[in-house]
C-alpha positions as CSV (number, residue, x, y, z in Angstrom):
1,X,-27.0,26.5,-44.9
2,X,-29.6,23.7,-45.1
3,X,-30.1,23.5,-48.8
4,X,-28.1,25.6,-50.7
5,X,-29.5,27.4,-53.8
6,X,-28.9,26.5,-57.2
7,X,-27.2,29.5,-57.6
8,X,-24.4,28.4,-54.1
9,X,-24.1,25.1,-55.4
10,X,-23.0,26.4,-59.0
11,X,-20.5,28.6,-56.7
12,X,-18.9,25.7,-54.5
13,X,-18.2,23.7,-57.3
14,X,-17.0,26.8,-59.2
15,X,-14.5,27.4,-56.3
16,X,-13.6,23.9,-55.6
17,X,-12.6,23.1,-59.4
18,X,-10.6,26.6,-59.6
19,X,-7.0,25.8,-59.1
20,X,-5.3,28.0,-55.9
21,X,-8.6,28.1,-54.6
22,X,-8.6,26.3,-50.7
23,X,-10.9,26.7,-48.2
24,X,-8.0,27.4,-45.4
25,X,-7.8,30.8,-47.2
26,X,-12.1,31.6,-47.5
27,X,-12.9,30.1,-44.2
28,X,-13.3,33.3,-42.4
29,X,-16.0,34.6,-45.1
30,X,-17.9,31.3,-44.3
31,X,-17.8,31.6,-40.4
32,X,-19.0,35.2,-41.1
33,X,-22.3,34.3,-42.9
34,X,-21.5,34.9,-46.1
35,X,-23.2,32.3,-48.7
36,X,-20.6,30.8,-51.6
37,X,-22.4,33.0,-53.8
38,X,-21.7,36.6,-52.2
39,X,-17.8,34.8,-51.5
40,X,-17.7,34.3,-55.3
41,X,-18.8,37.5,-56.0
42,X,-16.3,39.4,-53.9
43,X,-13.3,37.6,-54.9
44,X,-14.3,38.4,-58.8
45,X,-14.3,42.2,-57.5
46,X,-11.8,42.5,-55.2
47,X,-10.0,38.9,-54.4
48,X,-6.3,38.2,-55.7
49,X,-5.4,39.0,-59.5
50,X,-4.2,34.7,-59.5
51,X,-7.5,34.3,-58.3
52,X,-9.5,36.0,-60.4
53,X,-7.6,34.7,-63.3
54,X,-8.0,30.9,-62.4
55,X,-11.7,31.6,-62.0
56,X,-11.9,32.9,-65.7
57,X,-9.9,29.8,-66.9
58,X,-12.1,27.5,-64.8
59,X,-15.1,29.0,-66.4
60,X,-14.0,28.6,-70.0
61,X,-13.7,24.7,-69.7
62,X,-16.0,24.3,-66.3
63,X,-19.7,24.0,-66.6
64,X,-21.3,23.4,-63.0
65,X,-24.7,23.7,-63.7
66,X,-24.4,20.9,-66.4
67,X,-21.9,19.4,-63.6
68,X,-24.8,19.4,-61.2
69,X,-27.7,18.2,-63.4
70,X,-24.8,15.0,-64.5
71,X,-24.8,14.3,-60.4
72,X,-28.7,14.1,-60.3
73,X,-28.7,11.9,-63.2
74,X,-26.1,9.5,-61.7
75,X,-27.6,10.0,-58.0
76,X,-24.9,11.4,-56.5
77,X,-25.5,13.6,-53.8
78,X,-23.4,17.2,-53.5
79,X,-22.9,17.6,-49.8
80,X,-21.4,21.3,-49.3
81,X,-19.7,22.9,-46.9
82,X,-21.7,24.6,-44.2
83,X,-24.3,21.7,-44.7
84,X,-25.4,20.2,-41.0
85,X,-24.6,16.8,-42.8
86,X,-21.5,17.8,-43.2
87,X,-18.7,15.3,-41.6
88,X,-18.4,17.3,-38.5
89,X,-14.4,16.4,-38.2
90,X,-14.1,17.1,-41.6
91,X,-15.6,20.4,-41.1
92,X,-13.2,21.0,-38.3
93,X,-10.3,20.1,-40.0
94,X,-7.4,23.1,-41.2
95,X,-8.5,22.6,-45.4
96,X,-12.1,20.7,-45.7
97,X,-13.3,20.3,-49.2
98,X,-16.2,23.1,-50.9
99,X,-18.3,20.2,-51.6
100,X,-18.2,16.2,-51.2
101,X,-19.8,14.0,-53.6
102,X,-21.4,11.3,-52.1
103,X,-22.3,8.0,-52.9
104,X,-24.4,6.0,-50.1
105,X,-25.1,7.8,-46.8
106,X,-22.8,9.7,-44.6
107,X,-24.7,8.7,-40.9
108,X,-24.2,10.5,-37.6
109,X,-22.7,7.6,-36.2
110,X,-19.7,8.3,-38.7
111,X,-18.0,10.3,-36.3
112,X,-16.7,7.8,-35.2
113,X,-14.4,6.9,-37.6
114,X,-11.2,5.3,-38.3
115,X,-8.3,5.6,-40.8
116,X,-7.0,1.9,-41.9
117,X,-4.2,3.0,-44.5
118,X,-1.1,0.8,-46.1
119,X,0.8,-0.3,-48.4
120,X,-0.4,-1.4,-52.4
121,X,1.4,-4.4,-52.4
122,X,1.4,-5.7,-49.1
123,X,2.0,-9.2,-47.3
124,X,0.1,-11.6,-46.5
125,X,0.6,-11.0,-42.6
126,X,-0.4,-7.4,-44.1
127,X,-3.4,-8.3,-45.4
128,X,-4.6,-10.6,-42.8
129,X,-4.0,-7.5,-39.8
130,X,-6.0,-4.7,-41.8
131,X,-8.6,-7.5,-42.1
132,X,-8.6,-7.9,-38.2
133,X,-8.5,-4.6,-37.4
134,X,-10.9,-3.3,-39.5
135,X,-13.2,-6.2,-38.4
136,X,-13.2,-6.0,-34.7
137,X,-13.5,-2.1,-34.8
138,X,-16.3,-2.4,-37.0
139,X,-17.9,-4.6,-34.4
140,X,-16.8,-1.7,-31.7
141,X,-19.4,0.2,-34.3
142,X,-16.4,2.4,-35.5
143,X,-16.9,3.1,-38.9
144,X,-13.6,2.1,-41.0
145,X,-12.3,4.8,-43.4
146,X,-9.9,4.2,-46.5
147,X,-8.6,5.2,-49.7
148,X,-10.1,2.3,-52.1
149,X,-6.6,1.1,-53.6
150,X,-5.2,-1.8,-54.0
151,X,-3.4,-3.9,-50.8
152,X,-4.4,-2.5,-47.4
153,X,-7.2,-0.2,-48.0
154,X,-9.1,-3.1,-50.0
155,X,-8.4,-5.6,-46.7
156,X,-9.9,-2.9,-44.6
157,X,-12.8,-2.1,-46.1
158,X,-13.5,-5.7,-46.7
159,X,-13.0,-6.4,-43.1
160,X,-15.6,-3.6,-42.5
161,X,-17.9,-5.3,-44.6
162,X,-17.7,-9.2,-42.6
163,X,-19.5,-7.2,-39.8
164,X,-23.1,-7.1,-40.5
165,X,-23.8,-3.8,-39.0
166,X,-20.6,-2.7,-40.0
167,X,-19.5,0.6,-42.3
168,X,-16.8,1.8,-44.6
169,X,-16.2,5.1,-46.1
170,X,-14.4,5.1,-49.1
171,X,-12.2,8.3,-50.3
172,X,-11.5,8.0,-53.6
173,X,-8.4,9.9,-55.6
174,X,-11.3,10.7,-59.0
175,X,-14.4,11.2,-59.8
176,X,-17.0,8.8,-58.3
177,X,-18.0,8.0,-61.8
178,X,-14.9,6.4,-62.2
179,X,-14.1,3.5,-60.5
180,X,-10.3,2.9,-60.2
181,X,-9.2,0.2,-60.0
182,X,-11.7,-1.2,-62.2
183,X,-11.4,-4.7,-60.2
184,X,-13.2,-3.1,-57.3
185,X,-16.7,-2.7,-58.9
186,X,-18.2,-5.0,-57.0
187,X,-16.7,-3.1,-54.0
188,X,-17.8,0.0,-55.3
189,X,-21.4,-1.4,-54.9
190,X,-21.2,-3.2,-52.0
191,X,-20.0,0.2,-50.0
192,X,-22.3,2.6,-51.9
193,X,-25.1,0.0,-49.8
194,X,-23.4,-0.3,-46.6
195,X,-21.2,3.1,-46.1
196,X,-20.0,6.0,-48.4
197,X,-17.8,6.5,-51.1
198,X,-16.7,10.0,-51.3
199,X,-14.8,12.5,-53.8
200,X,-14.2,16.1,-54.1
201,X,-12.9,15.8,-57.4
202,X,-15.6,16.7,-60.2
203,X,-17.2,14.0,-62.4
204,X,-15.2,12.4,-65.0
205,X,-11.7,13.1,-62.9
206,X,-9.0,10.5,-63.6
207,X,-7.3,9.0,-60.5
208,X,-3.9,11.5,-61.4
209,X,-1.1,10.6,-59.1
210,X,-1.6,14.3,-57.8
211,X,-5.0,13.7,-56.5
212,X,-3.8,11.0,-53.8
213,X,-1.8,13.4,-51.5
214,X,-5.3,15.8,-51.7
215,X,-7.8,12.5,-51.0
216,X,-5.5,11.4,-48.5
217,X,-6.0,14.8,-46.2
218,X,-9.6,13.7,-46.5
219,X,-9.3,10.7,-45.4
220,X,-7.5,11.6,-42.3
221,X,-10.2,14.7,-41.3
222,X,-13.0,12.2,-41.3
223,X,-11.3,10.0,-38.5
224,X,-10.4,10.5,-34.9
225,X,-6.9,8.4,-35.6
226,X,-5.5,7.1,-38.4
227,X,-4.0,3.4,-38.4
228,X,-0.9,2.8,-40.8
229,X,-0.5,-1.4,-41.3
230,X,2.1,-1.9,-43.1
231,X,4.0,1.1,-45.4
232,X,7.4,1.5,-47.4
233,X,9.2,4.8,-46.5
234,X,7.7,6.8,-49.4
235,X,4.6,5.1,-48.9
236,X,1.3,7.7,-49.1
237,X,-0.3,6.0,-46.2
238,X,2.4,8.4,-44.6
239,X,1.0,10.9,-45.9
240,X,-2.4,10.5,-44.4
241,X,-0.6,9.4,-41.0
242,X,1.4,13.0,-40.8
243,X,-2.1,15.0,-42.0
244,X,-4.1,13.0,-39.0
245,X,-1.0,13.8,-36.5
246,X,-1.2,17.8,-37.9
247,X,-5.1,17.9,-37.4
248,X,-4.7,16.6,-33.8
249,X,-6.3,13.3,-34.5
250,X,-4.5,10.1,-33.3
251,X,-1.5,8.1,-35.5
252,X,-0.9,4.4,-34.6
253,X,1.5,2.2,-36.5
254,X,1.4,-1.6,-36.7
255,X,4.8,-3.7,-36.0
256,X,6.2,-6.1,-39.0
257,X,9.4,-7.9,-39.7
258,X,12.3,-5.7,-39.6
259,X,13.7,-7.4,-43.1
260,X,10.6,-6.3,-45.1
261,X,10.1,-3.2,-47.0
262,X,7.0,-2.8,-45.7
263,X,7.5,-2.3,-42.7
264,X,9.9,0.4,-42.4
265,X,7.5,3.1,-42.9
266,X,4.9,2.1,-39.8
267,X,8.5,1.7,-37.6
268,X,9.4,5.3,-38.8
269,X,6.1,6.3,-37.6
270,X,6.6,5.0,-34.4
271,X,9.8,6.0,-33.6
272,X,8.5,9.3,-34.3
273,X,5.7,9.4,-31.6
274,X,3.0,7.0,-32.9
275,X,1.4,4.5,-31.2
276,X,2.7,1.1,-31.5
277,X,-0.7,-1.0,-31.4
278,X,-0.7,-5.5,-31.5
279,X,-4.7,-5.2,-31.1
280,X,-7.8,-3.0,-31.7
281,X,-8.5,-3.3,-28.0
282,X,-5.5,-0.9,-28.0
283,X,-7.0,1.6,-30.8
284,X,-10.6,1.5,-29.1
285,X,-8.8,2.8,-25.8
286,X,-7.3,5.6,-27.2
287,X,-9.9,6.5,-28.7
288,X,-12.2,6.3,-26.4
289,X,-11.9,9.8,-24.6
290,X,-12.9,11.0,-28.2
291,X,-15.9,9.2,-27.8
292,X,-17.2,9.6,-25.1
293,X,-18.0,13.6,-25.7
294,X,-20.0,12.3,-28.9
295,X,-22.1,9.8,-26.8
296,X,-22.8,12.1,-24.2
297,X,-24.2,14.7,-27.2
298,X,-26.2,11.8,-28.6
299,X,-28.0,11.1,-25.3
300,X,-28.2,14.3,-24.1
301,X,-29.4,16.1,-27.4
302,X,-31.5,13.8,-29.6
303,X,-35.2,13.9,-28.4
304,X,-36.6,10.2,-28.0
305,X,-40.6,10.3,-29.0
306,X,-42.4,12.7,-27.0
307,X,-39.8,12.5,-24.1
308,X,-36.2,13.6,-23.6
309,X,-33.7,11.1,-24.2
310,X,-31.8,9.8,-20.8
311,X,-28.7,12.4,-19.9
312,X,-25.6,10.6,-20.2
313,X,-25.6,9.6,-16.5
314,X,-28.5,7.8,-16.9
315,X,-27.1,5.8,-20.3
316,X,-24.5,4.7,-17.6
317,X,-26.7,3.4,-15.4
318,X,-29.0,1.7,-17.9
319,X,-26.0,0.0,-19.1
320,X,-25.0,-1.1,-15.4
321,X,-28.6,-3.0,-14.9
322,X,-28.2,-4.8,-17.9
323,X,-25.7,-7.2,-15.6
324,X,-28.4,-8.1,-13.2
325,X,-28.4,-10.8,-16.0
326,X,-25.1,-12.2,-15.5
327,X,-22.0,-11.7,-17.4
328,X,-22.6,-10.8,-20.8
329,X,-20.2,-10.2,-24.0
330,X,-20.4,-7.0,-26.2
331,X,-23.1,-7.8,-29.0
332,X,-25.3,-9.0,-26.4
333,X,-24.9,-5.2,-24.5
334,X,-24.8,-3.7,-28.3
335,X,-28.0,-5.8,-29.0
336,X,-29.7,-4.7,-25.4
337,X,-28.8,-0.5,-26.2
338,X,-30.6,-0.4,-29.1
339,X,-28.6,2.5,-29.8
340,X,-25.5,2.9,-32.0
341,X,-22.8,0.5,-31.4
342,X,-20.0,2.9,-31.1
343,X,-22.2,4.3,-28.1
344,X,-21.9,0.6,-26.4
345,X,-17.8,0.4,-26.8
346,X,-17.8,4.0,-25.8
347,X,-20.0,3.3,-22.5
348,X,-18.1,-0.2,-22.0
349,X,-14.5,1.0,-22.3
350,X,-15.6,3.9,-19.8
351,X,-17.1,1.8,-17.5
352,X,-14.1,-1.0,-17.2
353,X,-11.5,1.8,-17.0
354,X,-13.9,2.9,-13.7
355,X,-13.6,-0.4,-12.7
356,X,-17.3,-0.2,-13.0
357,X,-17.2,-3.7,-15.0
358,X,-14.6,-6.1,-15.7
359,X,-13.6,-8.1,-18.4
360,X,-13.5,-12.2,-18.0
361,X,-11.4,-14.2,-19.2
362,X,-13.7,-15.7,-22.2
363,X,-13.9,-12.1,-23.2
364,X,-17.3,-11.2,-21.4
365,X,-18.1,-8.5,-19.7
366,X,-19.4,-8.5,-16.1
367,X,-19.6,-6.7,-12.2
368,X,-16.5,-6.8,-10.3
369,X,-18.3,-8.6,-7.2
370,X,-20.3,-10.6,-9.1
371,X,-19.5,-14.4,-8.0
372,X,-19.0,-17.4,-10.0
373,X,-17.4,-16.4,-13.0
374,X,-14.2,-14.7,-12.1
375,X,-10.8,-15.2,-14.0
């Protein structure tokens, strides 16, 4: 479905306002072919009675044509299901949303994602670590997603945002008309610029308590792993760390004192299975098998111009030649690739767990025989 009709779009909002509705339980229909209007259709004739009946009371309150012509106005864009802008993980994952709403631009490169998630009210220490984090993946080219609260999301999509190539998406729990907390305006703008904000909630949708544990399963289908700094044991970054570890995706938990309330929520996690991480050197390697499949897809599928683009072997190689200048750090190789910068991590981590490259001691990169600058 490249662009939907008018009369599909109507459909997907229809479905995705109507209580009891979930994709998990339509997602054959999809697979099958069928557009949201002929899957609208055949649960009003033959679906479930609750069905049927939350679609009537979602019509007699729910207008999504005047819904649609309200997202035009504000120019926000309705990404549906089946679209081939579609987050791909998302789209993999066991309950995506009908439809996103989108503020900014969803990129390719955004597969690449990671979950940075925590604690409202966390410490400074806190604070500080989502900041890190968030920053050096961002530099890795890892796009940093969050939930747009208070505390640790905030830190993380700030830290995002020091990098100047560097992108945040931001989940929010309402509509993407209203900005909550109302502190974060200037947030709001800065990430509409540089990233996403994203929503499946319909315009005008307060930020309900019960809309959190729905965002969060969002926020952990757009990311390869999720990263909890900092959480109390009821805390809903749990949440969103239990989703990611159900869809498949990668949980890591950050160490903190073991007299604060804070931290006894990421030291559940990890004595549960998840990864104990102390840098984002850590993250980047586990990830890294994840993203190597999307490089190779890049550089073997894009065409470049008139001619192919280099298969993945040659990428390699390209990046190799690059040390006939000497040892080099990452932004220099980043800067040289002149392709996405979660390509260069993905293509360095590869090639230093070969052995293909080594890492110096003031953090460059270089050939194992290469002389004079050894640790």
């Amino acid at each position: 479905m490249l662009t939907p009709s008018r009369e599909d779009l109507r459909a997907l909002i229809l479905l995705s306002r109507t209580p009891g509705i979930r994709m998990t339980g339509l997602r054959e229909d999809f697979e099958a072919g069928r557009s949201p209007a002929e899957i609208l259709e055949r649960i009003q004739v033959e679906g479930k009675d609750s069905w049927k009946e939350a679609l009537e009371a979602t019509r007699r309150v729910f207008d999504p044509e005047k819904e649609i012509s309200k997202a035009e106005e504000l120019g926000i864009e309705l990404l549906p299901y089946g679209n081939p802008h579609y987050p791909f993980l998302l789209k993999e994952s066991s309950d995506p949303p009908f439809i996103l709403y989108v503020r900014g631009e969803i990129l390719e490169s955004d597969q690449a994602a990671v979950a940075l998630v925590g604690s409202r009210h966390p410490s400074l220490y806190g604070q500080d670590q989502a900041k890190r984090f968030a920053s050096k993946l961002a530099q890795w080219g890892l796009t940093i997603v969050s939930g747009f609260a208070r505390g640790i999301d905030r830190a993380s999509h700030e830290g995002a945002l020091t990098v100047s190539y560097g992108r945040t998406i931001a989940v929010l729990g309402s509509g993407l008309d209203v900005i909550y907390p109302k502190e974060h305006e200037g947030l709001y703008e800065e990430i509409s610029e540089r990233g996403a904000l994203v929503s499946e909630f319909a315009l005008g949708t307060a930020p309900l308590a019960e809309n959190f544990p729905k965002r969060n399963r969002i926020i952990a289908g757009l990311s390869l792993g999720a990263l909890v700094v900092e959480a109390h044991s009821r805390s809903g970054s749990l949440i969103t760390a239990r989703l990611a570890a159900d869809e498949g995706r990668e949980v890591f938990a950050l160490p903190g004192r073991v007299d604060q309330l804070q931290s006894r929520g990421t030291h559940r996690l990890i004595k549960e299975g998840a990864a104990l991480v102390e840098s984002a050197d850590e993250v980047l390697q586990a990830l890294a098998p994840q993203l190597w499949p999307l490089a190779q897809n890049v550089f073997e599928a894009r065409p470049n111009g008139p001619q192919p683009s280099p298969t993945f072997d040659e990428a390699e190689d390209r990046y190799l030649s690059f040390f006939g200048r000497g040892p080099l750090s990452f932004d220099e190789l980043a800067r040289m690739s002149q392709g996405p910068v979660s390509l260069t991590a993905a293509f360095v981590t590869r090639l230093e767990l070969r052995g293909a490259i080594r890492k110096r001691f003031d953090g460059r990169y270089e050939l194992p025989m290469k002389s004079g600058g050894g640790a």
